[in-house]
C-alpha positions in Angstrom: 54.0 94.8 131.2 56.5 96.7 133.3 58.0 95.6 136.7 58.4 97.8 139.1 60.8 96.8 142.3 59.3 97.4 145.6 60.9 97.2 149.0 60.5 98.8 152.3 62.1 100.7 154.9 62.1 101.2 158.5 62.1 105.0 159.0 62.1 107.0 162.7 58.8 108.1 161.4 57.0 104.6 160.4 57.5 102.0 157.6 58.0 103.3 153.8 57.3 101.4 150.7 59.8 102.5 148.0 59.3 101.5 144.2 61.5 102.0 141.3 61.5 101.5 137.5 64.7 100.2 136.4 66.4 103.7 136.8 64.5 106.1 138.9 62.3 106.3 141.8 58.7 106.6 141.9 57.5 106.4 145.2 58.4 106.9 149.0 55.2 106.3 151.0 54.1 105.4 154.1 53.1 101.5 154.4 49.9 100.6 155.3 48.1 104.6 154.8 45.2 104.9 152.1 47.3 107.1 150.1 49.6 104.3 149.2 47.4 102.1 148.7 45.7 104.8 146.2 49.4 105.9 144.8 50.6 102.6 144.1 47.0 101.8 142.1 48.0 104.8 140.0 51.6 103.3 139.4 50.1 100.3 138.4 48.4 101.9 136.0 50.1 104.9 134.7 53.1 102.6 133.9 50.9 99.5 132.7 53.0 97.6 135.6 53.1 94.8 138.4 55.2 95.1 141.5 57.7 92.7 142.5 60.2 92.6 145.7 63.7 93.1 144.8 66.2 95.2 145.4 67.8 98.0 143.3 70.0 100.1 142.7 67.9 103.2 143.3 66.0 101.5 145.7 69.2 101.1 147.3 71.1 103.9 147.1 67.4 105.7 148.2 68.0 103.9 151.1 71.2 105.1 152.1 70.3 109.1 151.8 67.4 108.3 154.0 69.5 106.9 156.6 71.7 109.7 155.8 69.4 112.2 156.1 67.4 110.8 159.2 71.3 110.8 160.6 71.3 114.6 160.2 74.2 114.1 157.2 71.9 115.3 154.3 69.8 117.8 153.6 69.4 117.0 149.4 68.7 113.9 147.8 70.4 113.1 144.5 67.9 110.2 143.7 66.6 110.6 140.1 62.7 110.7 140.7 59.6 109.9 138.2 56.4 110.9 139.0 52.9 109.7 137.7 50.1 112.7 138.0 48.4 115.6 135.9 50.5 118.5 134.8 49.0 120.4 137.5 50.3 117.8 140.3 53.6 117.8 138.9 53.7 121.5 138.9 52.8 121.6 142.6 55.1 118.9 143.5 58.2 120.9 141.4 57.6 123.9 143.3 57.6 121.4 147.3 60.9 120.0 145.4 62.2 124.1 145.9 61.2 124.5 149.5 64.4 124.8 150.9 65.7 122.7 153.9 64.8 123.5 157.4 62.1 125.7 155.6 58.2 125.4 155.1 55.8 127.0 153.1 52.0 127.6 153.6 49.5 125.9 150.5 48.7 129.5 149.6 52.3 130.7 149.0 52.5 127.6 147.0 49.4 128.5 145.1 50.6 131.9 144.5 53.8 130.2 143.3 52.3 128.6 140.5 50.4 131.5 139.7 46.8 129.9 140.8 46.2 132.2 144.2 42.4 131.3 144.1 43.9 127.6 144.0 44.4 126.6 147.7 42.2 123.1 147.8 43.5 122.1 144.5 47.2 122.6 145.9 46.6 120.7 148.9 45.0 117.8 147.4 47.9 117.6 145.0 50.3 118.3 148.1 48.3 115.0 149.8 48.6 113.0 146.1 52.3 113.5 146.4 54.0 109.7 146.0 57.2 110.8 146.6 57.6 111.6 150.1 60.5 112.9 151.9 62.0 113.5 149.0 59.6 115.4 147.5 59.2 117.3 150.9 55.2 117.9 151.2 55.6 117.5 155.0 57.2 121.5 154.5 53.8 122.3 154.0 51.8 124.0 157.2 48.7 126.3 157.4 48.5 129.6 156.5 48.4 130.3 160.7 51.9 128.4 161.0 50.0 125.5 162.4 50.7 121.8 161.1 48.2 120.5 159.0 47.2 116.9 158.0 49.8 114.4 156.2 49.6 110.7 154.9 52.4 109.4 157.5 50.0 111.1 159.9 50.7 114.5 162.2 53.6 112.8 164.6 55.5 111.9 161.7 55.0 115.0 160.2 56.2 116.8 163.1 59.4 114.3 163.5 60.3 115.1 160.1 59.9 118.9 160.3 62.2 118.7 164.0 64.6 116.7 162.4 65.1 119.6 160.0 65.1 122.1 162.9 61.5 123.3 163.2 59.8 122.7 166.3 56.1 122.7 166.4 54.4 122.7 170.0 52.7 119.9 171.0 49.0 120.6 171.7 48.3 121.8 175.5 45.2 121.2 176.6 42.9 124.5 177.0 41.6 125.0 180.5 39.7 128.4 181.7 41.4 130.4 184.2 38.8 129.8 186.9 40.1 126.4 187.0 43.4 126.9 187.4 45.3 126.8 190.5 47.9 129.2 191.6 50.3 128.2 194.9 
């Protein structure tokens, strides 16, 4: 059986769990969401292993470009990264790892990237299966209307990220009819 190391960290945006194998990582995700839970079940099985909590090296040195990059000092990460999904995940997760810096892309301009333009709802849910956050950047991913759409660390994280990168997103203002409005 395999051992993968597990630790966490304590991002701006809410706890991570990280987990390596002995030389890469294979997940960044946000503690305590169902889509941890349901990545870390797929570790376990796709690698045949049992988690343990110790440190790394890659777990590690992950956690010094995240500080790094939450510090505004990087804007690449350099940490070799294994994933466990279908081909057709992987393929959508290679095309989030292109989306530049300080850059997002709607689900259909990734679908059209991968030649699948009919393929929207399968992009997104293999956007939302992505175990890699952060560095694998799904949270570059908005609607087709520009608007910020869901994401496992939740909206405010989402949004944290993305400003941290340089795009600002309003923050919802309430809708209220003219009539009652007052004007002094």
């Amino acid at each position: 059986m395999t051992t993968l190391n597990i630790q966490y960290y304590n991002s701006p945006c809410g706890e991570i769990v990280l987990a390596s194998t002995e030389d890469c990582l294979c997940l960044c995700d946000w503690y305590g969401h169902p889509g941890a839970e349901r990545n870390m079940r797929r570790l376990q099985r796709g690698f045949k292993a049992e988690f343990h909590e110790a440190a790394s090296d890659i777990l590690m040195h992950t956690k010094a470009e995240l500080d790094e990059y939450f510090g505004g000092r990087r804007r690449t990460f350099d940490i070799p990264l294994l994933t466990v999904g279908t081909d057709f995940q992987k393929s959508v997760w290679q095309v989030l790892l292109e989306i530049p810096y300080g850059e997002t892309r709607s689900y259909m301009q990734i679908a059209e990237r991968i030649g699948n333009r009919n393929g929207v709802r399968a992009v997104a849910q293999a956007v939302g299966a992505n175990g890699i956050n952060i560095l694998i950047p799904c949270h570059r991913v908005i609607g087709a209307d520009g608007t910020l759409t869901g994401f496992a660390g939740g909206l405010d994280a989402k949004r944290k990220l993305l400003e941290a990168e340089g795009i600002c997103f309003p923050t919802k203002v309430p809708h209220h009819s003219s009539q009652h409005l007052a004007f002094l």
